[in-house]
C-alpha positions in Angstrom: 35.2 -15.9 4.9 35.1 -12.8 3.3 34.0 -14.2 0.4 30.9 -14.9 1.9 29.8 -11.7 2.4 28.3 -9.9 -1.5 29.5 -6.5 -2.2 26.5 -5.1 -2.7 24.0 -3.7 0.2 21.2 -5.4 -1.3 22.9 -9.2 -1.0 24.2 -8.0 2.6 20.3 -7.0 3.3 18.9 -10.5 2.2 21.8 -12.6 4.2 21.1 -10.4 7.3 17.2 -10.8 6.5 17.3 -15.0 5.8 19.9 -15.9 8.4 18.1 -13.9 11.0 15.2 -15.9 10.1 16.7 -18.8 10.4 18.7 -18.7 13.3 15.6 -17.8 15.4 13.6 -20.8 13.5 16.1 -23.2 14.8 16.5 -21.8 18.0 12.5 -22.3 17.6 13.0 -25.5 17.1 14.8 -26.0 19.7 11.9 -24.9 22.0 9.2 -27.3 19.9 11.9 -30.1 20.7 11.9 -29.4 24.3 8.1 -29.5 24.5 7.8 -32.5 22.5 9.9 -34.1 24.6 8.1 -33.1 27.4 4.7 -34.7 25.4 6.6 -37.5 24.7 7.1 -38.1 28.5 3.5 -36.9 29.9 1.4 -39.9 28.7 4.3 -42.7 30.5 3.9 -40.5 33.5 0.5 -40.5 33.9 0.5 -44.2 33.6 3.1 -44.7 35.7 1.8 -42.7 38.6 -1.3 -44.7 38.2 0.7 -47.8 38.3 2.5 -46.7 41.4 -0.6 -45.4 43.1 -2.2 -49.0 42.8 0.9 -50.2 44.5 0.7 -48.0 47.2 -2.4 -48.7 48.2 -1.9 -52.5 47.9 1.0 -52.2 50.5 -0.6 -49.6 52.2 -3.8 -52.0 53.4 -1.3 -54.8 53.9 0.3 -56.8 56.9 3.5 -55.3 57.9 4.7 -58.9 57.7 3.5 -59.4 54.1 4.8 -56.1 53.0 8.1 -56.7 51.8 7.0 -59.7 50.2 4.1 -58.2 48.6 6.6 -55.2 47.0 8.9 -58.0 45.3 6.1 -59.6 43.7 5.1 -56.1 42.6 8.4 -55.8 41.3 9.6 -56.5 37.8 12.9 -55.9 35.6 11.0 -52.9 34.3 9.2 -51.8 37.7 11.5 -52.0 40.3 10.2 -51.1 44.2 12.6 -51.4 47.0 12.1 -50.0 50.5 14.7 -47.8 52.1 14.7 -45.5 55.3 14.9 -42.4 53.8 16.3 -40.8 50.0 19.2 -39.7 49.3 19.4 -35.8 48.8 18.1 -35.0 45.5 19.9 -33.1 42.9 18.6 -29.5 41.7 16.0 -30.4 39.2 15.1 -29.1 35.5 12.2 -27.8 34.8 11.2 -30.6 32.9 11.5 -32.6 35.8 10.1 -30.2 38.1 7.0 -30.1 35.8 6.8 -34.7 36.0 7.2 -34.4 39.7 3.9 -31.9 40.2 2.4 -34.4 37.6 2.8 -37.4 40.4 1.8 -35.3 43.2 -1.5 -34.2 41.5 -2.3 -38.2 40.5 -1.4 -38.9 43.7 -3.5 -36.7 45.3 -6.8 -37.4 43.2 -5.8 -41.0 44.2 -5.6 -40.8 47.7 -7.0 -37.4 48.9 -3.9 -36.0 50.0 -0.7 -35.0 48.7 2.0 -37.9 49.0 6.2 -36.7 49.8 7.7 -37.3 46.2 11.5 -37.0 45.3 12.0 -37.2 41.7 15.8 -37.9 40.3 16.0 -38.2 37.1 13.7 -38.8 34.1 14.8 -39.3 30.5 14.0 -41.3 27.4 15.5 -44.4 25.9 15.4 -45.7 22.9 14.3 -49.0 21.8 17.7 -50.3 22.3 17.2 -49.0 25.8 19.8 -46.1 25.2 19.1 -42.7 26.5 17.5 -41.1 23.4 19.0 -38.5 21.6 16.8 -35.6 20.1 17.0 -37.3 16.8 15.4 -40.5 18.4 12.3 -38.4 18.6 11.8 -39.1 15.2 13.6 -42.3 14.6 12.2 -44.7 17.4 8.7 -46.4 17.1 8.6 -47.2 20.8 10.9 -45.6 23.2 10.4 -45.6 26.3 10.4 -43.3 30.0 12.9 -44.0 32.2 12.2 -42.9 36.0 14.0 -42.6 39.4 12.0 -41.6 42.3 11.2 -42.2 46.1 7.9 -41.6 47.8 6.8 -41.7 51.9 4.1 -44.2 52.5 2.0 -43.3 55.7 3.6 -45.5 57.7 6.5 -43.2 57.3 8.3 -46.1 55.2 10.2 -44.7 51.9 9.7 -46.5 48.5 12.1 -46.4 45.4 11.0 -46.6 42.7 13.4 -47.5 39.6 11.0 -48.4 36.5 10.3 -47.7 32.8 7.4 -47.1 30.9 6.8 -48.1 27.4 3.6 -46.0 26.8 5.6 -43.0 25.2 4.7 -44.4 21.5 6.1 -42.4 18.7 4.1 -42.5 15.4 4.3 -45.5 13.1 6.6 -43.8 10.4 8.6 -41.6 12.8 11.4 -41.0 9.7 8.2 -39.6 7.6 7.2 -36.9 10.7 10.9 -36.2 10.3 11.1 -35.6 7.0 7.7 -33.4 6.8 9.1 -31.6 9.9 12.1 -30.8 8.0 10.1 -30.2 4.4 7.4 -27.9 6.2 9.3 -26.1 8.8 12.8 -25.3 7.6 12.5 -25.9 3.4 9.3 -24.5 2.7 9.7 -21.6 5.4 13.4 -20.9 3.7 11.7 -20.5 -0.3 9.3 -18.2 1.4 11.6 -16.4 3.5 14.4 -15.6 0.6 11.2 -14.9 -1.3 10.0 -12.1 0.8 13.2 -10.9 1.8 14.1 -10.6 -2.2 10.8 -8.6 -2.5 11.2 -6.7 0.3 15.2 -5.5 0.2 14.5 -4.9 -3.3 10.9 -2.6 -2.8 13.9 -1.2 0.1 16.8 -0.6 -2.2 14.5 0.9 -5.6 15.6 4.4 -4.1 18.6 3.8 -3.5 19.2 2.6 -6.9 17.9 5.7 -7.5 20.3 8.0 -6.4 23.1 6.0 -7.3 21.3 6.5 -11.0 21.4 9.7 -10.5 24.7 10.4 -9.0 26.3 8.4 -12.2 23.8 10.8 -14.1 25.2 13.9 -12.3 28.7 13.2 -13.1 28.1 13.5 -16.8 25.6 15.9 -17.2 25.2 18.4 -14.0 21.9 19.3 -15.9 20.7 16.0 -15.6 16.9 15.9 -14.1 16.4 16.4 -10.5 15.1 13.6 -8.1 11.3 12.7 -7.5 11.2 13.3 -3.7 9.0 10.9 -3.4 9.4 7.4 -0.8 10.5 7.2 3.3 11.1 10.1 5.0 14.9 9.8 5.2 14.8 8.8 0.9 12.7 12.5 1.0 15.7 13.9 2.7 18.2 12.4 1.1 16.9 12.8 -2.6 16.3 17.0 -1.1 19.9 17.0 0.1 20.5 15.5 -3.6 18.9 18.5 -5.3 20.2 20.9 -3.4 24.0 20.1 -3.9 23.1 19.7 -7.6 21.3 23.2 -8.1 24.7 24.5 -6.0 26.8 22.9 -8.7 24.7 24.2 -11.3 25.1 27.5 -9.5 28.7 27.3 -9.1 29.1 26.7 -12.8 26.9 29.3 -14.0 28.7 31.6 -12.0 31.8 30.5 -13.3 30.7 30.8 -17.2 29.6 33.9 -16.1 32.5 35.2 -14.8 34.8 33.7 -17.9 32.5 35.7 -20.3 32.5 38.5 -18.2 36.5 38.2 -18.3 36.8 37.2 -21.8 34.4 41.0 -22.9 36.2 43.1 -20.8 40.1 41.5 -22.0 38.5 41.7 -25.6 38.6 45.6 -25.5 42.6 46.2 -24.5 43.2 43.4 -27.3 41.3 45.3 -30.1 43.0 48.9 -28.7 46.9 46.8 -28.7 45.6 45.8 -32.7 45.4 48.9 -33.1 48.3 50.6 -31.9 50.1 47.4 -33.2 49.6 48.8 -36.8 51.4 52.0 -36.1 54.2 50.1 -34.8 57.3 50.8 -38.0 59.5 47.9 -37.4 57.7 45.0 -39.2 59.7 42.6 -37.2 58.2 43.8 -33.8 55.1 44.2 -35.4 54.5 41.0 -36.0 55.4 39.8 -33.2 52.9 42.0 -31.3 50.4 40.8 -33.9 50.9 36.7 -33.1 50.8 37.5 -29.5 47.4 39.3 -29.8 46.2 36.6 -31.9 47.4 33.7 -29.6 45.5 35.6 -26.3 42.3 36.6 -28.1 42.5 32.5 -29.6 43.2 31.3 -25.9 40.1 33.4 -24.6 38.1 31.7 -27.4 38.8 28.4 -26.7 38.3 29.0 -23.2 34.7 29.8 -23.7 34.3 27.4 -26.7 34.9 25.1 -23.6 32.9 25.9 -21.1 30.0 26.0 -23.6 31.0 22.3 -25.0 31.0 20.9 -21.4 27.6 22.0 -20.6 25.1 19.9 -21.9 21.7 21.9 -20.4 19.2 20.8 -23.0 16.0 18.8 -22.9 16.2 15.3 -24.3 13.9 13.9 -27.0 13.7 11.7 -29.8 16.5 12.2 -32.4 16.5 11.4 -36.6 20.3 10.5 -36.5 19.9 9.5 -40.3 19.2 12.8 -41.3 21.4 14.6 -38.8 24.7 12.5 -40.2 23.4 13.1 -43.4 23.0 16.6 -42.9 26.9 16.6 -41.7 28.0 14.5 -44.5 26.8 16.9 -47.2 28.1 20.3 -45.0 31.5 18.1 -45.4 31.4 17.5 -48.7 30.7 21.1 -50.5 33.9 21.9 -48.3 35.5 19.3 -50.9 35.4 16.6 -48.3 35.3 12.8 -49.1 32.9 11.4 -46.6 30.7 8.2 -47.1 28.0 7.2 -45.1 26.6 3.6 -44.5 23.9 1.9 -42.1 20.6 3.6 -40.7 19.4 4.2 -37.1 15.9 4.5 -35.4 15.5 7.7 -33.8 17.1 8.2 -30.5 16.4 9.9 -27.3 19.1 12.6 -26.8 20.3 16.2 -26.6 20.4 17.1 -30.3 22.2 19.7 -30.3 25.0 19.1 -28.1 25.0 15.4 -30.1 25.6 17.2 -33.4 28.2 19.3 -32.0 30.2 16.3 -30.9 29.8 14.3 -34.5 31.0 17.5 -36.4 34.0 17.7 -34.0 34.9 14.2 -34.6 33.8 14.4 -38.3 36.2 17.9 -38.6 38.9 15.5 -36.9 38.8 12.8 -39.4 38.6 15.4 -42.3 41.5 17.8 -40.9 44.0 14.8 -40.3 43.1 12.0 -42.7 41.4 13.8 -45.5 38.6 11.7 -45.9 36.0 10.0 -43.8 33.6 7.1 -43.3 30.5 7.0 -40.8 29.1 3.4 -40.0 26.0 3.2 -38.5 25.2 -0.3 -36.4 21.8 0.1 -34.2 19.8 -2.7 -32.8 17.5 -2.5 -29.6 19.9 -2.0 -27.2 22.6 -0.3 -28.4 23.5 2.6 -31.0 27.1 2.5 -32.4 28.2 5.5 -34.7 32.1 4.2 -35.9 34.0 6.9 -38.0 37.4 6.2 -39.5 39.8 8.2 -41.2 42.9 7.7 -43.1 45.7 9.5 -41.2 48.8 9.1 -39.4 46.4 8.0 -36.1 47.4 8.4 -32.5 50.6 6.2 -30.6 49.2 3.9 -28.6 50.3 5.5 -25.4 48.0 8.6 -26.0 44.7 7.4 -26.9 43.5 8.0 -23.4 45.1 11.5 -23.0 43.7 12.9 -26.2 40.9 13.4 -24.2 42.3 15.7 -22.2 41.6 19.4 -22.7 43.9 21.3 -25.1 45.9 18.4 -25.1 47.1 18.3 -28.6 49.1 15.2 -29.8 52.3 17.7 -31.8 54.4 14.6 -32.8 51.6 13.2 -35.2 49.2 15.6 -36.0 50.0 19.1 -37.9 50.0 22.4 -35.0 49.2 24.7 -37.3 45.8 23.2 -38.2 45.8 21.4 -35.2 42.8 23.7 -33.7 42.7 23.9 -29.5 42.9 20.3 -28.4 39.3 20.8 -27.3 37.2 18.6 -30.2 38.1 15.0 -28.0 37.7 16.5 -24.8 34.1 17.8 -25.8 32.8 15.1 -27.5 33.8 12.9 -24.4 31.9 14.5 -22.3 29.0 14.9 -24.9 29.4 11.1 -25.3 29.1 10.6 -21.2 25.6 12.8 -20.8 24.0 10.6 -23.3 25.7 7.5 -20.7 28.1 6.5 -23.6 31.4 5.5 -24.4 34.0 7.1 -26.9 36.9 4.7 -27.5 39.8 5.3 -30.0 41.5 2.5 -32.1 44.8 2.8 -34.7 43.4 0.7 -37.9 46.2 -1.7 -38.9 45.7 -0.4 -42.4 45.9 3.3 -41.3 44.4 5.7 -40.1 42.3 5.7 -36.4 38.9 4.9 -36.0 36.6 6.5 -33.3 33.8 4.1 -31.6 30.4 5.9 -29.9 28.4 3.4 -27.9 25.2 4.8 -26.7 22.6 2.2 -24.9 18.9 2.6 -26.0 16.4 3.6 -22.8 14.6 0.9 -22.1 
């Protein structure tokens, strides 16, 4: 049955809420069936102890020679007296039946004066078949009936049974219509409203929540994301604080490590420019150009290294964005470096970090230029969504790598040229670039040539 059960905590919520409802509306029911049973069989009590205290005090003021006689013509298929010596012994009763027999002995008593010895053995209704009712005869019989078992002391010590039923527990006159509004009002109308409040409710309960996953999702991509309102229920103020805290920690954490990486890259900068220098005095060319590559591939490996840790950090305030002019703006740096690059569609400005969003176009744009000597930039924007496609007209990537081009300083050496190939860092930026702005980057090989790049940003609502 599993299911049954939603994956999410706010379907769990309203299942818990509604069936917990429910159950304790039918075990509600339950009780309203048991006292309208117990209405159903007051009124044929009452009229049967009046019955029955007539008939005492006709055989009461009798002969003793005319008594037996006088209690058969009492007697009918439906009241039943017979005299006996003494009752059996009487079975525990219900409360139901406790409840009838105090009913007799309080008729009885306004009757006669005095309270009369009463056994009662059973009670029940029957339908009008003359069947022992069921609960759902409640509601189906016009006319059922009270059936009743019982023995009670006259004064001359003589015990009478009494074995009869009573006809006076009348239903209403469209009994399947007080079923059907039972069911309508109770259970259908209380079920809309209850999945209505609980839908209210668990959502009102779960906004916070939401919230946090929000901005857990947020934090992923951008650790400068904004902080939390902590705002709501004491334990959403605590969690929302705990939120903050661990996020100004990474933020801490990072810093540091920039800090230390710069701090690192200055101090290693300083042996590197003394080794250029005593490179140069160095009289075997051979030798001295090897010293000179190694020197250039450190002091290039400490660049990229900080290029990095700058492109990853996306630290800047948001706000609206002319992405017409700022692709234009690339398209012509492009071409007075010679560049073919066209440019087609338009955008409405967009909400976003503008700097760190022009830093990954030109990497992208630099990409398409460096390994397919041209480049075109579609622009498709609706209300939604922004797209930004760029396609180029080189080798492209195998299909096997599109994913771990990403990657930093993952450089794809079978297809694209090493010695212009830069650091393997342009991808790797603009992904994460891509991610703060909570968009996707996807590659694709063109079938005519050449790989096109596909950024997907939604719109804020």
């Amino acid at each position: 049955m599993k299911w049954l059960w939603p994956a999410s905590l706010f379907g769990r919520l309203v299942i818990v809420l509604v069936a917990g409802t429910m159950t304790a509306q039918i075990l509600t029911g339950f009780i309203w069936y048991d006292m309208n049973y117990g209405k159903a069989l007051e009124i044929p009590t009452r009229v049967l102890a009046a019955k029955l205290s007539d008939s005492i005090s006709l055989v009461e003021i009798s002969k003793v020679e005319d008594e037996r006689l006088l209690i058969k013509k009492l007697s009918n298929p439906l009241y039943q007296l017979t005299p006996v010596d003494a009752p059996p012994r009487p079975n525990a009763l219900k409360t139901r039946e406790r409840a009838i027999e105090l009913l007799f002995k309080r008729v009885f008593e306004q009757e006669f004066g005095r309270l009369l010895p009463i056994k009662l053995f059973d009670v029940d209704l029957h339908d009008d078949q003359g069947k022992e009712a069921s609960w759902l005869d409640l509601f189906e019989s016009y006319y059922p009936s009270a059936h009743f078992l019982l023995y009670v002391q006259l004064d001359s010590g003589q015990w009478l049974k009494l074995d009869a039923y009573e006809g006076q527990a009348g239903m209403s006159l469209a009994p399947l219509m007080d079923l059907f509004d039972y069911l309508f009002r109770i259970y259908f109308v209380r079920i809309v409203i209850i999945i209505g409040i609980a839908l209210f409710a668990v959502r009102q309960i779960m906004k916070p929540l939401n919230r946090l996953a929000i901005a857990a999702e947020r934090l992923g991509r951008n650790i400068y994301s904004p902080q939390l309102d902590e705002t709501g229920p004491t334990e959403v103020r605590r969690s929302a604080k705990a939120f903050n805290l661990m996020q100004q920690r990474l933020i801490d954490t990072v810093t540091e490590k920039t800090r230390f990486l710069a701090a690192v890259s200055h101090d290693l900068r300083s042996p590197i420019t003394r080794l250029r220098l005593r490179t140069e005095s160095i009289e075997n060319p051979i030798l001295k150009e090897k010293f000179r590559r190694d020197l250039e591939g450190m002091e290039g490996l400490i660049s990229s290294t900080l290029d990095f840790m700058r492109g990853v950090e996306v630290h800047e305030n948001r706000h609206m964005i002319n992405i017409n002019a700022m692709l234009q703006s690339l398209q012509v740096d492009a071409q007075e470096t010679g560049a073919e690059v066209s440019l087609h569609g338009e955008a409405q400005p967009f909400d976003g970090y503008a700097v760190s969003l022009k830093r990954c176009l030109q990497n992208l744009l630099e990409n398409a230029i460096r390994y397919g000597k041209s480049a075109h930039i579609e622009v498709v924007d609706s209300e939604t969504r922004l797209r930004i496609v760029i396609r180029d007209h080189g080798p492209g990537i195998p299909e096997q790598l599109l994913k771990q081009v990403f990657e930093p300083f993952y450089r794809v050496e079978t297809s694209r040229n090493t010695t212009t190939g830069g650091s393997g860092l342009g991808l790797s930026i603009a992904k994460t670039i891509v991610e703060a702005h909570d968009g996707e980057i996807h590659l694709r090989n063109l079938s005519s040539g050449g790989l096109e790049v596909l950024i997907d940003f939604p719109r804020k609502k």
